[in-house]
Predicted model as a PDB file, atoms N, CA, C, CB and O in Angstrom, pLDDT in the B-factor column:
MODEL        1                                                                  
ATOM      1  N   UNK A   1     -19.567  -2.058  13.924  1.00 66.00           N  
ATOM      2  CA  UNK A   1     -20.281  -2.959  14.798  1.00 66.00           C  
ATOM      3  C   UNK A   1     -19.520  -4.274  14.974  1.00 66.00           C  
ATOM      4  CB  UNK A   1     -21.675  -3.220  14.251  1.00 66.00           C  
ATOM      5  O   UNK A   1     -19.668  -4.650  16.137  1.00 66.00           O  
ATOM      6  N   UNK A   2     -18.717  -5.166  14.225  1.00 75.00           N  
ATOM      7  CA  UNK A   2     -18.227  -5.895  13.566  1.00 75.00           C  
ATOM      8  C   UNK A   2     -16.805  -5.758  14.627  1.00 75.00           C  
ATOM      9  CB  UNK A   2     -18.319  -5.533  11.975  1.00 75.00           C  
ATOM     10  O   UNK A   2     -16.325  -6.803  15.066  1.00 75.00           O  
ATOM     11  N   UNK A   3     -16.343  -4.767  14.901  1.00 79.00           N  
ATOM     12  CA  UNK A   3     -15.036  -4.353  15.767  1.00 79.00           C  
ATOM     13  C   UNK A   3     -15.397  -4.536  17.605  1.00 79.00           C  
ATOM     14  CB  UNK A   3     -14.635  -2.437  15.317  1.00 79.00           C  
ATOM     15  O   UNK A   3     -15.007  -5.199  18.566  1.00 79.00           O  
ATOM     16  N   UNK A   4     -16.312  -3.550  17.301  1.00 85.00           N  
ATOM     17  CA  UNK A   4     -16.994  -3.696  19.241  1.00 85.00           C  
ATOM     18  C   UNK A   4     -17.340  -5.138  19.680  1.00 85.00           C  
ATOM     19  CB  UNK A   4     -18.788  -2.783  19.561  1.00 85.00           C  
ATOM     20  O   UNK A   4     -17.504  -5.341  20.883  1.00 85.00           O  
ATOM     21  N   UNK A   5     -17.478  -6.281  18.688  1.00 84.00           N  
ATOM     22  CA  UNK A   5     -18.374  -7.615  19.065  1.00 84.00           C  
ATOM     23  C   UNK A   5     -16.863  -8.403  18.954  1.00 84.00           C  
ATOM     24  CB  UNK A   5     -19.960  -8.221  17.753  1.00 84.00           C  
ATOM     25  O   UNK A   5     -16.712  -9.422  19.628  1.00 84.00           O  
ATOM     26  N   UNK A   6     -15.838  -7.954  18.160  1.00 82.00           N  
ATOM     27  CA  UNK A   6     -14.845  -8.837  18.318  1.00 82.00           C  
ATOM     28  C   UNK A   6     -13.796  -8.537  19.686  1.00 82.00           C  
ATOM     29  CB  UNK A   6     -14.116  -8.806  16.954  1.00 82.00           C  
ATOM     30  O   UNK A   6     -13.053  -9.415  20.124  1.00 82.00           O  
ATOM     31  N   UNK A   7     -13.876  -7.131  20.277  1.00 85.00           N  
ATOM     32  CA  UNK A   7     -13.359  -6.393  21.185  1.00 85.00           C  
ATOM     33  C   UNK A   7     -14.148  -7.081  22.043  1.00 85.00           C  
ATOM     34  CB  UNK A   7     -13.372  -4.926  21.104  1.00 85.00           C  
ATOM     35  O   UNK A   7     -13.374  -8.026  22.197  1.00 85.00           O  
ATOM     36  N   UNK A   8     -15.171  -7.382  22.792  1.00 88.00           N  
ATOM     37  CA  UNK A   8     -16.080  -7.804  23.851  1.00 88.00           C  
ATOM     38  C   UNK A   8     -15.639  -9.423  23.821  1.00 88.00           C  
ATOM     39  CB  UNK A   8     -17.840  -7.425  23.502  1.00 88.00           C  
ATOM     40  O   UNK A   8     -15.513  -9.987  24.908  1.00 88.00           O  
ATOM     41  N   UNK A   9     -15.397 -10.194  22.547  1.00 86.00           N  
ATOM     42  CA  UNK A   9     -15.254 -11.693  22.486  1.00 86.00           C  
ATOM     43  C   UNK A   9     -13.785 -11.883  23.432  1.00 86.00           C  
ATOM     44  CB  UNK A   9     -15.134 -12.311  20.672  1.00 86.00           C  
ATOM     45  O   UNK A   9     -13.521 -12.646  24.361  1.00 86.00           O  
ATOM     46  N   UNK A  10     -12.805 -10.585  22.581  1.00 90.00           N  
ATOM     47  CA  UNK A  10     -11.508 -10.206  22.834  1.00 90.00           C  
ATOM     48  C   UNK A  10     -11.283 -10.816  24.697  1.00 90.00           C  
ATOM     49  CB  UNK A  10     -11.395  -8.286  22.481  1.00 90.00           C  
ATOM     50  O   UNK A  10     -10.871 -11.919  25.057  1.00 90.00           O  
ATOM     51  N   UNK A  11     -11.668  -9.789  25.461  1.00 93.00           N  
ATOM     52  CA  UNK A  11     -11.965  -9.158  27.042  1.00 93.00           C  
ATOM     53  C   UNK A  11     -12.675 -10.750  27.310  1.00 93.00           C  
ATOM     54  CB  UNK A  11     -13.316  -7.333  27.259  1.00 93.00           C  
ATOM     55  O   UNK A  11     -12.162 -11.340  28.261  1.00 93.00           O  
ATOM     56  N   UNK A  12     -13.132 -11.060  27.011  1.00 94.00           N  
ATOM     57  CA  UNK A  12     -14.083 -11.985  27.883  1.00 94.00           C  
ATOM     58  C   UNK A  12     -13.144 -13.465  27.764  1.00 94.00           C  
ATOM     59  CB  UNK A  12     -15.947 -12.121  27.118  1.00 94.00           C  
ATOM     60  O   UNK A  12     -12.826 -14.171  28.721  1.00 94.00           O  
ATOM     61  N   UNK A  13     -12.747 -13.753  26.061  1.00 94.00           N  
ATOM     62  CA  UNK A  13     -12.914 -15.060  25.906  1.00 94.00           C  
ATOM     63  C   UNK A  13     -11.785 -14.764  24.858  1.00 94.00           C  
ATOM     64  CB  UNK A  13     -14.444 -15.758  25.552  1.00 94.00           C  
ATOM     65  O   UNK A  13     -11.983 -14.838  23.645  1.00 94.00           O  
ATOM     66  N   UNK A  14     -10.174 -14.306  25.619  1.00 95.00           N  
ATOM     67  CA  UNK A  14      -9.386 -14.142  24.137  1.00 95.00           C  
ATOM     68  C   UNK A  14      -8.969 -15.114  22.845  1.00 95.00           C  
ATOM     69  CB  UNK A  14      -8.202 -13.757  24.479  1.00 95.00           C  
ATOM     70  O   UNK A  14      -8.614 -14.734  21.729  1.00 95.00           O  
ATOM     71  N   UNK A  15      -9.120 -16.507  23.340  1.00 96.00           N  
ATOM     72  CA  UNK A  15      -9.340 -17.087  21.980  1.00 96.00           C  
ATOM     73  C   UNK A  15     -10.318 -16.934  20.938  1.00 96.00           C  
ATOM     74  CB  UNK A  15      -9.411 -18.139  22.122  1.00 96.00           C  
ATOM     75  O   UNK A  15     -10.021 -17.178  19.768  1.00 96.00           O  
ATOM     76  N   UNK A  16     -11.159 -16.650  21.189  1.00 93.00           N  
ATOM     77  CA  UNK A  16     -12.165 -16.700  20.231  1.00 93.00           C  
ATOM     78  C   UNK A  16     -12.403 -14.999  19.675  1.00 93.00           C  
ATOM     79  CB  UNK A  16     -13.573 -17.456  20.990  1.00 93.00           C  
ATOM     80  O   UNK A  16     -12.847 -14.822  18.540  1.00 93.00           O  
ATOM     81  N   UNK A  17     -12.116 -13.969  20.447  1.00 91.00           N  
ATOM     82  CA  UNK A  17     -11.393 -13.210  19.533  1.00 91.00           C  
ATOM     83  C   UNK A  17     -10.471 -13.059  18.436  1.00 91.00           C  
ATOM     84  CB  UNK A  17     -11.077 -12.832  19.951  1.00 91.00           C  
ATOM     85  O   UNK A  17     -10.672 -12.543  17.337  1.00 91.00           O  
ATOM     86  N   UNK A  18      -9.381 -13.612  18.924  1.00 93.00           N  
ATOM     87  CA  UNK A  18      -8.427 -14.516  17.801  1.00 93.00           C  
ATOM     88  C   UNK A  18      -8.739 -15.376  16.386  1.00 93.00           C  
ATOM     89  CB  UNK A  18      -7.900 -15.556  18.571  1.00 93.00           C  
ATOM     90  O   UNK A  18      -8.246 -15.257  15.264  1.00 93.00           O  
ATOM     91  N   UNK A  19      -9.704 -16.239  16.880  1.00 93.00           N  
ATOM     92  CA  UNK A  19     -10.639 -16.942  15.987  1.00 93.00           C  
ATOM     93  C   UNK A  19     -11.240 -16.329  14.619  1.00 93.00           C  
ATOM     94  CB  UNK A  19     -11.725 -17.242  16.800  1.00 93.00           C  
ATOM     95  O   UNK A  19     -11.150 -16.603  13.423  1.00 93.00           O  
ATOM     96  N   UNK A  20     -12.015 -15.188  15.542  1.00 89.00           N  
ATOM     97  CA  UNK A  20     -12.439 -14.237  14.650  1.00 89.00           C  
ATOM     98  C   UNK A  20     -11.936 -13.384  13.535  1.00 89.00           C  
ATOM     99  CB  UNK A  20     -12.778 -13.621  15.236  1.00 89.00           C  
ATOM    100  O   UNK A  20     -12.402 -13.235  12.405  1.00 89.00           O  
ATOM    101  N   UNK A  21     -10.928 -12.877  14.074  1.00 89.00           N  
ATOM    102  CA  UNK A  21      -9.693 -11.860  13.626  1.00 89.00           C  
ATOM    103  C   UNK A  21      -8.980 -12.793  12.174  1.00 89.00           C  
ATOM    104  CB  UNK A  21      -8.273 -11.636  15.252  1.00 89.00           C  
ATOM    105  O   UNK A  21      -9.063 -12.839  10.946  1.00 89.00           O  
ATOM    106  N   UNK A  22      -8.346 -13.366  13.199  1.00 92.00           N  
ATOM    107  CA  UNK A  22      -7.222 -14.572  11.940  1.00 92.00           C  
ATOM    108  C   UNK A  22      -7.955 -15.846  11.503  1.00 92.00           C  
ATOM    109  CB  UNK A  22      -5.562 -15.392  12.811  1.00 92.00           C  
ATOM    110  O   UNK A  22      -8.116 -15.616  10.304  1.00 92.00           O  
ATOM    111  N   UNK A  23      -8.486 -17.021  11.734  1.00 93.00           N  
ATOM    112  CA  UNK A  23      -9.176 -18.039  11.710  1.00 93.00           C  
ATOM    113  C   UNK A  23      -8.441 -18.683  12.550  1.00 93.00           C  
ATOM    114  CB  UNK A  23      -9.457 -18.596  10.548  1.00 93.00           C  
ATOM    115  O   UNK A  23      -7.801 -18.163  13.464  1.00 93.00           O  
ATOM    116  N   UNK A  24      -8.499 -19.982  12.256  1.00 95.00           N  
ATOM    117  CA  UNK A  24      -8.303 -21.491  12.613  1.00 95.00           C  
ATOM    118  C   UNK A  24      -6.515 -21.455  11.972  1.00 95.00           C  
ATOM    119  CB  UNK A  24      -9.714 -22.812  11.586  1.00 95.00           C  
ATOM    120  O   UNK A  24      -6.066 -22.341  11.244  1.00 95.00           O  
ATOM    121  N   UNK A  25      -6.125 -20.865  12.202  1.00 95.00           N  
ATOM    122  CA  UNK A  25      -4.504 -21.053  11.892  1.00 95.00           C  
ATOM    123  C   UNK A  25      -3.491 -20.658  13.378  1.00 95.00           C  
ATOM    124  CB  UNK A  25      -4.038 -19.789  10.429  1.00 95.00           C  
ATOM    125  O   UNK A  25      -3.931 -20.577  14.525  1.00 95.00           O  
ATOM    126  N   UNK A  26      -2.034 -20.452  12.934  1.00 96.00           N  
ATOM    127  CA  UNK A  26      -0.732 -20.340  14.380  1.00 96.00           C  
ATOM    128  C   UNK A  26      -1.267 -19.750  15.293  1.00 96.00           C  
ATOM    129  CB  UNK A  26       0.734 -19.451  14.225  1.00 96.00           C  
ATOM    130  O   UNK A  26      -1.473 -20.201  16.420  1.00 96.00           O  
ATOM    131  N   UNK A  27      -1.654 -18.236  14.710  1.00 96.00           N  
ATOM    132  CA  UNK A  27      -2.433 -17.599  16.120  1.00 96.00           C  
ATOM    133  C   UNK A  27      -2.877 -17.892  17.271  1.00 96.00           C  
ATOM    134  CB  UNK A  27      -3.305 -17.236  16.000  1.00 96.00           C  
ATOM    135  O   UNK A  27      -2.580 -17.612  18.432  1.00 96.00           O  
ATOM    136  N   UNK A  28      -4.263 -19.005  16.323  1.00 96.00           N  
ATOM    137  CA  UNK A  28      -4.804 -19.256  17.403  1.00 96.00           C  
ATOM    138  C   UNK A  28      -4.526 -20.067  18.182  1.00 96.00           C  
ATOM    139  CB  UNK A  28      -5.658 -19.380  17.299  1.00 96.00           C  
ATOM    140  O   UNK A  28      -4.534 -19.805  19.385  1.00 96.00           O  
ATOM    141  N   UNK A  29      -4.279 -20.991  17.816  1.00 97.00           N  
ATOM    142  CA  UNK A  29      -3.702 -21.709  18.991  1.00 97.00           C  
ATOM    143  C   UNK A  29      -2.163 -21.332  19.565  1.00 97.00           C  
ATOM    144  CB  UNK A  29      -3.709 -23.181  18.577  1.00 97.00           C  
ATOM    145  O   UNK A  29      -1.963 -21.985  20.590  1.00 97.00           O  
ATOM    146  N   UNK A  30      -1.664 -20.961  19.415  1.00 97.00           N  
ATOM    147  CA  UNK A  30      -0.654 -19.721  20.544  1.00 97.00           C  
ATOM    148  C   UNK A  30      -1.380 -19.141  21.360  1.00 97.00           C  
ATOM    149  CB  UNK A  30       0.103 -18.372  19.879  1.00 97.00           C  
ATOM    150  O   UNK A  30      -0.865 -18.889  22.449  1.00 97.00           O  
ATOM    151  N   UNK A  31      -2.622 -18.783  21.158  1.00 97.00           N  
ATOM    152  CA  UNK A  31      -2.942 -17.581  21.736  1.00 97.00           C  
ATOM    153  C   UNK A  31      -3.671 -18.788  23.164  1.00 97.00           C  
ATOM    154  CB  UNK A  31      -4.135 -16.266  20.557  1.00 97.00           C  
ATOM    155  O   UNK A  31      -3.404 -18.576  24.347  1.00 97.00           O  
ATOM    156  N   UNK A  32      -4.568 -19.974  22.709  1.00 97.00           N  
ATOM    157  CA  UNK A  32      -4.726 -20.827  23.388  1.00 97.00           C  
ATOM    158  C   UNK A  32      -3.711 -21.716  24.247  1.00 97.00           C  
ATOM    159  CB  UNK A  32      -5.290 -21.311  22.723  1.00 97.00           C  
ATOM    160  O   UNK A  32      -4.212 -22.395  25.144  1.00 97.00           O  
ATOM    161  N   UNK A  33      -2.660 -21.759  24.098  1.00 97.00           N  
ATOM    162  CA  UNK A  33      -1.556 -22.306  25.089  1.00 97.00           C  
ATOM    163  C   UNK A  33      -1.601 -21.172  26.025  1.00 97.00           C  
ATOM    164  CB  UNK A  33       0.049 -22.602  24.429  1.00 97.00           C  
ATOM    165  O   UNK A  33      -2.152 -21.399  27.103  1.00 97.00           O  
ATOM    166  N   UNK A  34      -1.070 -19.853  25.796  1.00 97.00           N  
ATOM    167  CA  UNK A  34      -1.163 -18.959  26.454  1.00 97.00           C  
ATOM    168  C   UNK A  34      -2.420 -18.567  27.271  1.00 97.00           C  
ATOM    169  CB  UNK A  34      -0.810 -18.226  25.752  1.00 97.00           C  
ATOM    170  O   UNK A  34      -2.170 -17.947  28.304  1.00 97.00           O  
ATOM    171  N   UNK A  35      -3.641 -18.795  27.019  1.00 96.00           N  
ATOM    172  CA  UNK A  35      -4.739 -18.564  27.783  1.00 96.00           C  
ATOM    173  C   UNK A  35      -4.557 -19.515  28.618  1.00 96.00           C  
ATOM    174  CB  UNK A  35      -5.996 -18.535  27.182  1.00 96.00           C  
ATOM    175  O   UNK A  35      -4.635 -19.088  29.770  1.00 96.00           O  
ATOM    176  N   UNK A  36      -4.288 -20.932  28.538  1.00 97.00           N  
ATOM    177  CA  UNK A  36      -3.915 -22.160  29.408  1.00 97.00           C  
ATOM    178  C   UNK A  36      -3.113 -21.493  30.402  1.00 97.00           C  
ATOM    179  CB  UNK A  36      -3.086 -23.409  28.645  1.00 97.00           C  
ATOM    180  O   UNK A  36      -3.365 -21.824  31.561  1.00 97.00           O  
ATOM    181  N   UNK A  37      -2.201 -20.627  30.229  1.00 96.00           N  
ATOM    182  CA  UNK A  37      -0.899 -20.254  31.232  1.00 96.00           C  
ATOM    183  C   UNK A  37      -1.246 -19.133  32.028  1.00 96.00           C  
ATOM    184  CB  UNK A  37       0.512 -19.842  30.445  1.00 96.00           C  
ATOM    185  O   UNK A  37      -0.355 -18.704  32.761  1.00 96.00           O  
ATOM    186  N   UNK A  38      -2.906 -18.277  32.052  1.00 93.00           N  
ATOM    187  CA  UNK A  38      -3.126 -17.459  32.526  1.00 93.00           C  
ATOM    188  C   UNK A  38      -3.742 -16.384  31.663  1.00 93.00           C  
ATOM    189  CB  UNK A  38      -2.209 -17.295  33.105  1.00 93.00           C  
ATOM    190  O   UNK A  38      -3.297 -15.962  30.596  1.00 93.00           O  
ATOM    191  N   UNK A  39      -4.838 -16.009  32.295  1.00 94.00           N  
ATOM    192  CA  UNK A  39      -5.433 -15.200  31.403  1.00 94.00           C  
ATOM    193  C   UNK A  39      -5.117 -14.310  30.676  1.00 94.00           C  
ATOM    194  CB  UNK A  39      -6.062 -14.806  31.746  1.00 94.00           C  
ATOM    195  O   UNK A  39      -5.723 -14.012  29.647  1.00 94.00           O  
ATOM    196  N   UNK A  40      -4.069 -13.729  31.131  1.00 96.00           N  
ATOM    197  CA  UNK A  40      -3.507 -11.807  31.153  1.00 96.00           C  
ATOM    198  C   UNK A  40      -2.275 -12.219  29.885  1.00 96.00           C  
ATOM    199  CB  UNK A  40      -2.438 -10.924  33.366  1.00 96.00           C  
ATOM    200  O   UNK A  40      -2.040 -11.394  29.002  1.00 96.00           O  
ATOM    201  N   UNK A  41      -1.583 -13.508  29.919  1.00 96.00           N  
ATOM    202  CA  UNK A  41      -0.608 -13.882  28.680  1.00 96.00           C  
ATOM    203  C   UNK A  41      -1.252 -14.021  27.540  1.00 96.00           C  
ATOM    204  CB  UNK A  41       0.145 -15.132  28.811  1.00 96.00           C  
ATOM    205  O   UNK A  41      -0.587 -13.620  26.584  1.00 96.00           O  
ATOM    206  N   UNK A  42      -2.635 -14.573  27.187  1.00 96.00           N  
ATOM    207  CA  UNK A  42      -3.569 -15.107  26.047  1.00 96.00           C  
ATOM    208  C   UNK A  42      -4.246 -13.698  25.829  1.00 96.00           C  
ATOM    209  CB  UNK A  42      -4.738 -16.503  26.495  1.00 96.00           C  
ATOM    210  O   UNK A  42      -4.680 -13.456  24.702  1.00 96.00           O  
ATOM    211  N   UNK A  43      -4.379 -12.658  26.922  1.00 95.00           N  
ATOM    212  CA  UNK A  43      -5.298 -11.321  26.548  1.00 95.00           C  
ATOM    213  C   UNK A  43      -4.359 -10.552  25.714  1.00 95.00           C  
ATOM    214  CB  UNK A  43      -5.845 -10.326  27.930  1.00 95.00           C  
ATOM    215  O   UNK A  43      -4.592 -10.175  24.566  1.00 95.00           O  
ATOM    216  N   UNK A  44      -3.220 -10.340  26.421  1.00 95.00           N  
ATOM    217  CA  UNK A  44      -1.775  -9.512  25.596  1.00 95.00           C  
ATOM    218  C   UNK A  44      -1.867  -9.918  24.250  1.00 95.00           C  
ATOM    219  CB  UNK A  44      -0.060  -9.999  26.153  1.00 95.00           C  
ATOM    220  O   UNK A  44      -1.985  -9.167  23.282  1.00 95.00           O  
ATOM    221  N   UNK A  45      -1.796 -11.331  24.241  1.00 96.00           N  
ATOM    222  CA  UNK A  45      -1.482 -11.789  22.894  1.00 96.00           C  
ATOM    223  C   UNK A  45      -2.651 -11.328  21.989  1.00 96.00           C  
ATOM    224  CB  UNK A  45      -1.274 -13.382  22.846  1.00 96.00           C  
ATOM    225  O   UNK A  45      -2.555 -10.923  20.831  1.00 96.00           O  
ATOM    226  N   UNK A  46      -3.752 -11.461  22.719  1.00 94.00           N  
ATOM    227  CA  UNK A  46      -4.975 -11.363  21.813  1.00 94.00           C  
ATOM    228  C   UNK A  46      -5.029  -9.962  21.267  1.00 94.00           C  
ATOM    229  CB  UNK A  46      -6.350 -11.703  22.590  1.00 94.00           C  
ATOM    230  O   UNK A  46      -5.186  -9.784  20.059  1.00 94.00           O  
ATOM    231  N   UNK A  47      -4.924  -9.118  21.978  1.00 92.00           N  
ATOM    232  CA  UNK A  47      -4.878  -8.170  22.116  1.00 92.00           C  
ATOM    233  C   UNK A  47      -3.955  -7.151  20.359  1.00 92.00           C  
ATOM    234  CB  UNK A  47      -4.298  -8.304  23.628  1.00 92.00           C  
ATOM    235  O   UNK A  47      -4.251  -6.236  19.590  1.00 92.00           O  
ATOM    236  N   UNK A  48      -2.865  -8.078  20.568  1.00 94.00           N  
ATOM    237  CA  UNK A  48      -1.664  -7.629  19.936  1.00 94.00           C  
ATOM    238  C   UNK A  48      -2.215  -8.081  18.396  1.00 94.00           C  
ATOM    239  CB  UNK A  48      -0.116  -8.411  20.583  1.00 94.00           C  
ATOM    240  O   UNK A  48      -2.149  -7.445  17.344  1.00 94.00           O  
ATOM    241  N   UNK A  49      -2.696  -9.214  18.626  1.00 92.00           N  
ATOM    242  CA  UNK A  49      -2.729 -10.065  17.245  1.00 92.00           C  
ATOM    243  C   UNK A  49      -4.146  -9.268  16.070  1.00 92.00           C  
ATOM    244  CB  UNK A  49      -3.206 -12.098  17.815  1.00 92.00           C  
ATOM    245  O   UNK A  49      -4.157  -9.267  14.839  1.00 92.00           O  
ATOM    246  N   UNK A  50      -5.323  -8.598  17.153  1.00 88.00           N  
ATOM    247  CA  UNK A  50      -5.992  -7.997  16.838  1.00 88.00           C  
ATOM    248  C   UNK A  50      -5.987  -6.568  16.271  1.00 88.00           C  
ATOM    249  CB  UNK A  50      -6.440  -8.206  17.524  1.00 88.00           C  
ATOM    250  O   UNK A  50      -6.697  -6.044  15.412  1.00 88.00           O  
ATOM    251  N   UNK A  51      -4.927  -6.079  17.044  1.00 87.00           N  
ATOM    252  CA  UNK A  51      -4.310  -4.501  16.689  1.00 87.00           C  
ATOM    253  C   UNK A  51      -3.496  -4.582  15.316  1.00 87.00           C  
ATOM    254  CB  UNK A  51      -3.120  -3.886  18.006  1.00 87.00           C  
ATOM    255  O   UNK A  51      -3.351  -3.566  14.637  1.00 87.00           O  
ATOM    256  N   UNK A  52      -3.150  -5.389  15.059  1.00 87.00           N  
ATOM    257  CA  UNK A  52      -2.127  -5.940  13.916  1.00 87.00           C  
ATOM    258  C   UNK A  52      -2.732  -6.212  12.589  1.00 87.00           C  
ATOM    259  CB  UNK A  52      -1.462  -7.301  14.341  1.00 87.00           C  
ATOM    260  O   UNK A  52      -2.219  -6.413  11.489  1.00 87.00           O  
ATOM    261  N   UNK A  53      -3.894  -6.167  12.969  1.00 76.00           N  
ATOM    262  CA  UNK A  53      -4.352  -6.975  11.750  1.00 76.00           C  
ATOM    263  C   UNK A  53      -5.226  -5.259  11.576  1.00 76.00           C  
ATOM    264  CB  UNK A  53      -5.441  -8.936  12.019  1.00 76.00           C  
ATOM    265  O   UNK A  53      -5.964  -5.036  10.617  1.00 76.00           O  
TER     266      UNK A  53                                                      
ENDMDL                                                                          
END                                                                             
C-alpha cells in the first residue's frame, strides 16, 4: 500500500515522491532543480531514484 501512495505522489508531484523515498537530503533537491526545468527531467529523475532504492 505504502508503494502505490508513493508511485501516485511520484506521477503527480515528483518531489515529494523523492521526499518520501530518500528524505530531506541530495536527492531531493536535484530532483527539485530539475522539476524547475520541466516536468518530464524531475519525473525521470524521480522515477530512477525510486527504482533504486
Amino acid at each position: 500500500m505504502g508503494d502505490l501512495i508513493r508511485i501516485i505522489l511520484l506521477v503527480i508531484i515528483p518531489p515529494v515522491g523523492v521526499l518520501f523515498t530518500v528524505g530531506l537530503g541530495l536527492q531531493f533537491f536535484i530532483n527539485v532543480i530539475l522539476t524547475l526545468f520541466g516536468y518530464f527531467p524531475g519525473l525521470i529523475h524521480a522515477v530512477w531514484v525510486v527504482t533504486r532504492r
